[in-house]
C-alpha positions in Angstrom: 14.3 33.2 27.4 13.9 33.2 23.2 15.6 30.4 21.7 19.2 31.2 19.7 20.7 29.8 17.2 22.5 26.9 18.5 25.7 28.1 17.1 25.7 31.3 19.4 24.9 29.0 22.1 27.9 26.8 21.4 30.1 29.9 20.3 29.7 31.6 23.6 30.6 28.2 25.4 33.2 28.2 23.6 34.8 31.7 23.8 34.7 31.2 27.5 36.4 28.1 27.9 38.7 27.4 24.2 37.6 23.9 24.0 36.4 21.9 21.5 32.6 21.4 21.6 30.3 19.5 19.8 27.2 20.9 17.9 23.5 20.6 20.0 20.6 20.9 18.2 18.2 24.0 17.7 16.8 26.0 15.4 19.3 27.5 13.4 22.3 25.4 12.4 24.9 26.5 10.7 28.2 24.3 10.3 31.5 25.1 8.0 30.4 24.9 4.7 26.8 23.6 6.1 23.5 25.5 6.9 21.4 22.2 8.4 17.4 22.7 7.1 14.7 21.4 9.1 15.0 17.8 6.7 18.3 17.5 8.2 17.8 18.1 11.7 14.5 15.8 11.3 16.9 13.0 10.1 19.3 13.4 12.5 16.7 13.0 15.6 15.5 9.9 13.9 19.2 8.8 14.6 21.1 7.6 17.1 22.9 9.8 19.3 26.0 6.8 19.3 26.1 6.5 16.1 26.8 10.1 15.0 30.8 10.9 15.7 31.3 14.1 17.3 32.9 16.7 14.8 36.0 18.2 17.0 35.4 22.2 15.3 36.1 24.5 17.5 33.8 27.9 17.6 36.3 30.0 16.1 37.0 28.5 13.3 33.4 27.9 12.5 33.1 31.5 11.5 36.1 31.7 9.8 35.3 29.3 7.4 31.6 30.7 7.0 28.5 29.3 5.7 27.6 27.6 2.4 24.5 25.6 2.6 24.0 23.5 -0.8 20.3 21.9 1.0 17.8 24.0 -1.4 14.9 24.2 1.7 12.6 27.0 2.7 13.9 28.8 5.5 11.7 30.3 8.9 8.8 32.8 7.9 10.7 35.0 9.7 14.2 34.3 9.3 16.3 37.3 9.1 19.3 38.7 7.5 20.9 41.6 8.9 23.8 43.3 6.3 26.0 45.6 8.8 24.8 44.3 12.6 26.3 47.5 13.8 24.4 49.8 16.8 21.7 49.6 14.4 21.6 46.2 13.1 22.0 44.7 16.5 19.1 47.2 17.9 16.6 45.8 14.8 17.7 41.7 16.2 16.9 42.6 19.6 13.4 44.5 18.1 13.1 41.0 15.7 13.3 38.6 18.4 10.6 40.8 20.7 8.1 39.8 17.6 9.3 36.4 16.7 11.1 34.7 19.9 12.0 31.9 17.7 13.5 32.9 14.5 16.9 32.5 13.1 19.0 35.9 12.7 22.1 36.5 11.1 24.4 38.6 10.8 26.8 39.6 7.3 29.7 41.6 8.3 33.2 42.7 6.5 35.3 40.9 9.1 35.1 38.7 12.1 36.5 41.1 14.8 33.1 41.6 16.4 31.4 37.7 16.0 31.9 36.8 19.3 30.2 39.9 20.5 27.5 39.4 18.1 26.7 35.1 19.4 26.3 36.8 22.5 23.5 38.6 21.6 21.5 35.9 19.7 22.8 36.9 16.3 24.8 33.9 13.9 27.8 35.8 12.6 29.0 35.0 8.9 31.4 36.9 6.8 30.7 38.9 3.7 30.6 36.7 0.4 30.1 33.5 1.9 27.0 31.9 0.1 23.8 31.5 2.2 21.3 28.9 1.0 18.4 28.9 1.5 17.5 32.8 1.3 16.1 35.0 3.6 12.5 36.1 4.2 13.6 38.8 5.7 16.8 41.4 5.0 17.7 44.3 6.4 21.0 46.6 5.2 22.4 48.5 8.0 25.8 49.0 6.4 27.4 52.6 6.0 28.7 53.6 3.0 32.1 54.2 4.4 33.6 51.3 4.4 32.8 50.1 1.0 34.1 51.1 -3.1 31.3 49.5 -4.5 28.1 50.5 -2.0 25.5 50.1 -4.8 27.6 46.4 -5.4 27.4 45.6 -2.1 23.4 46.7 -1.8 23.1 44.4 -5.1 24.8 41.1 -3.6 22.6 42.1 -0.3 19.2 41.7 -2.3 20.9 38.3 -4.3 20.4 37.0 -0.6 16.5 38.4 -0.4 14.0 35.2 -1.2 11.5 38.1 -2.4 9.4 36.4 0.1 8.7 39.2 3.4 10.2 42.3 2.7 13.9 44.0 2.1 14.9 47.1 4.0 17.9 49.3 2.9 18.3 52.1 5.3 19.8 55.0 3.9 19.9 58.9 5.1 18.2 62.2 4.4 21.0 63.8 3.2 19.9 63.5 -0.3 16.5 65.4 -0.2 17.2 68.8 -1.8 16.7 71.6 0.1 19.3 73.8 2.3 17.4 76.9 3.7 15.1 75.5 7.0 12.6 74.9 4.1 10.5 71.4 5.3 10.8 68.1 3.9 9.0 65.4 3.6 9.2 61.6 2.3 7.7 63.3 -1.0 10.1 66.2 -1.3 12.8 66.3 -4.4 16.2 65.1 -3.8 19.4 66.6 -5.4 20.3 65.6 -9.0 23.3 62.4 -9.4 26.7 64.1 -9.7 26.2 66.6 -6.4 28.2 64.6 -4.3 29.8 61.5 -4.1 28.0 60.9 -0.3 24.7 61.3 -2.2 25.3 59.7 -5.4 26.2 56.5 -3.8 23.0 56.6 -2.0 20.5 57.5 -4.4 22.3 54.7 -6.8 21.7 52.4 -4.4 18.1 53.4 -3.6 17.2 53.3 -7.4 18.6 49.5 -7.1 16.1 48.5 -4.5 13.3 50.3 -5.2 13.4 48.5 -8.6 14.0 45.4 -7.2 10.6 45.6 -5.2 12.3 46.6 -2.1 11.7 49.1 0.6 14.0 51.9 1.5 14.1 54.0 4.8 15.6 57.5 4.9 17.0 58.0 8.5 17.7 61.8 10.1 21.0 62.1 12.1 20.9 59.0 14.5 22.2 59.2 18.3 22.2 57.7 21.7 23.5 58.9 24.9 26.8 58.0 24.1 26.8 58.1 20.0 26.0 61.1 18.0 26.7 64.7 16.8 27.1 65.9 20.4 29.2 63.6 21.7 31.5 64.8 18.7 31.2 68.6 19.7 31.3 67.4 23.7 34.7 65.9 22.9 35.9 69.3 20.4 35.1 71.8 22.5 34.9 74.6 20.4 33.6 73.8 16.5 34.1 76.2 13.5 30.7 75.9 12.5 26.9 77.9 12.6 25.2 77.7 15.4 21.8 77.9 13.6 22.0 75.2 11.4 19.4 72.9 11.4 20.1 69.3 12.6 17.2 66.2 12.1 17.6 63.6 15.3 16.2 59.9 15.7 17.0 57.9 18.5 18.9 54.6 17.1 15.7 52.8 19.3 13.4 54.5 17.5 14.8 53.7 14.1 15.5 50.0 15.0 11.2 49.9 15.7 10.4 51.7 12.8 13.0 49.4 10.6 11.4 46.6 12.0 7.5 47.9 11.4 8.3 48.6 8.2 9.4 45.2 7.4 7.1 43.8 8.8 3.9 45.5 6.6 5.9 43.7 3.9 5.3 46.7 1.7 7.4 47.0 -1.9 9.0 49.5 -3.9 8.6 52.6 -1.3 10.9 55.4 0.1 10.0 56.0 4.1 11.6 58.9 6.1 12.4 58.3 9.6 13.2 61.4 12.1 11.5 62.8 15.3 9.8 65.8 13.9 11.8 67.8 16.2 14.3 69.5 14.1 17.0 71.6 16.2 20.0 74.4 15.9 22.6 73.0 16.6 22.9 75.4 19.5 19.5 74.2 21.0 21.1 70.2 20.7 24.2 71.4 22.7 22.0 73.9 24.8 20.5 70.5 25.7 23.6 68.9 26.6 24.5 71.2 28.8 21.3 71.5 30.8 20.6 67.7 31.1 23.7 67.5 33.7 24.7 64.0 31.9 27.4 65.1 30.7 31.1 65.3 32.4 32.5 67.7 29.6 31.5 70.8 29.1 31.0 72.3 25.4 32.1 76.0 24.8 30.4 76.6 21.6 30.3 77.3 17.5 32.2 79.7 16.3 31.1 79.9 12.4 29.0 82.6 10.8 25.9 82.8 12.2 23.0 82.2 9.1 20.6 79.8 8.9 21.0 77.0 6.9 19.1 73.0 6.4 15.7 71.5 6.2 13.5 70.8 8.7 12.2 67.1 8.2 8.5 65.7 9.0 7.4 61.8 8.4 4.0 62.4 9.2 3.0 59.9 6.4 5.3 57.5 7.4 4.3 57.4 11.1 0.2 56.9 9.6 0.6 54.6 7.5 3.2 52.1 8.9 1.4 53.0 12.3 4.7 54.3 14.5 5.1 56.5 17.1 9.0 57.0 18.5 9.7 56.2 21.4 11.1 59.7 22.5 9.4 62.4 20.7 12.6 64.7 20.7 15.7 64.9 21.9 14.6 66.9 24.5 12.8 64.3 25.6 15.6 61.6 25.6 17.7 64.1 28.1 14.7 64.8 30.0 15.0 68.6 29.4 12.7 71.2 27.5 13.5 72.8 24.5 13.2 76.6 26.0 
């Protein structure tokens, strides 16, 4: 099994039982107030195990009091910072580790209702503002706009964290490219001017503050898994007041965890990449889908808004050559295991 930071290891020891533990050694320590570099740990082997006093901290309040590391040391080649380990974030560690077994990953978050969860999966927990020294190699933002006042603030204090070593990632949507009549769209196609919307003013402000910082930005489509998405929303309505014939643009969350993490890992600077399935859908055909895959336990009735088509119809054809991706389920037809008829 891939090493983990030996944090999660002792957090998850500790969520089970509520004792006390003291710190083992690995390859990611982080401490209250401490992130312990390679110099450290060396130091400490050279020591005596009796002579070092166990520290009585219990897991908990390790990630309450965060991380602050004031030991100036390179970090892993391959060390990496997740902003927002939601389904997403947690989907890229799991993609991360596959590549580099024995890297350190971390994850920023808002609040500390989900750490445990995260330990558990190999990813070091630390809240939002808490300084982390050395930088990363390696960030991703995964973080949705919605839970923020200040989202180009919060991509800004994201990138103060980027070593400008590897590459930065802030995945965004498509919902800014311009164009609302099944016309196509591609990584190249205008987006709408600042001042059309607040959802896509806060994105393209925050886009313009990565690209310029050298970093790489990834447009997602609409993403979804069996249980997550636009048609588990209708599935649960029942009947929507909306066209049946508008066009909806799909990627798997799998597929846009791989494509996040090829991306990065091209280390390429200062570019926009879209990331969709190339299988764009009415939102009829989606719930036409639904309904024939038998996975399902609810049944969906249908749209009831003015029929007219209305959208665009995305294609990442570049991206897919020149990062070198292919999804992992071509459509999601293909993720139900039903044709498009």
């Amino acid at each position: 099994m891939a090493s983990i930071c030996w944090f999660n290891q002792a957090f998850a020891s500790a969520a089970a039982s509520r004792r006390v533990y003291s710190p083992p050694s690995s390859s990611c320590h982080i401490l209250p107030g401490k992130v312990l570099t390679r110099s450290l740990r060396r130091q400490r082997a050279l020591t005596p195990s009796s002579a070092i006093a166990p520290r009585r901290v219990s897991a908990f309040s390790v990630v309450a009091q965060g991380v602050a590391n004031e030991e100036m040391e390179r970090r892993g080649p391959h060390d990496l910072l997740i902003v927002g380990p939601g389904v997403l974030g947690r989907l890229v560690a799991k993609e991360w580790r596959k590549e580099f077994a024995e890297t350190c990953i971390v994850g920023q978050t808002m609040t500390a209702d989900h750490h445990e969860e995260l330990v558990k999966i190999g990813i070091t927990p630390v809240l939002r503002g808490k300084e982390l020294i050395p930088k990363f190699p390696y960030v991703i933002f995964c973080a949705p706009p919605s839970r923020t006042s200040d989202y180009p603030g919060d991509v800004r204090l994201a990138l103060s964290k980027w070593s400008g070593e590897g590459a930065f990632l802030f995945t965004s949507s498509s919902a800014p490219y311009d164009c609302d009549d099944n016309g196509t769209c591609d990584e190249d196609s205008p987006v709408v001017p600042i001042g059309s919307s607040p959802k896509t003013d806060k994105l393209l402000k925050a886009e313009k503050i990565v690209v310029e910082a050298g970093a790489g930005v990834l447009r997602l489509a609409g993403l979804y898994k069996e249980d997550r998405g636009a048609h588990t929303y209708w599935l649960k309505k029942g009947t929507v007041d909306a066209s049946p014939d508008h066009i909806l643009n799909l990627i798997h969350y799998e597929d846009a965890a791989s494509l996040s993490v090829a991306i990065l890992k091209k280390n390429i600077r200062g570019r926009i990449f879209l990331g969709c399935d190339n299988h764009p859908l009415s939102r009829k055909e989606v719930m036409d889908l639904v309904d024939r895959s038998n996975k399902f336990s609810k049944t969906f009735v249908g749209f009831t808004g003015p029929i007219g088509p209305s959208g665009k119809k995305l294609n990442n054809t570049k991206t897919r050559k020149e990062i070198g991706w292919e999804p992992k389920y071509t459509s999601f037809g293909d993720f139900l295991g039903v044709s498009v008829k």
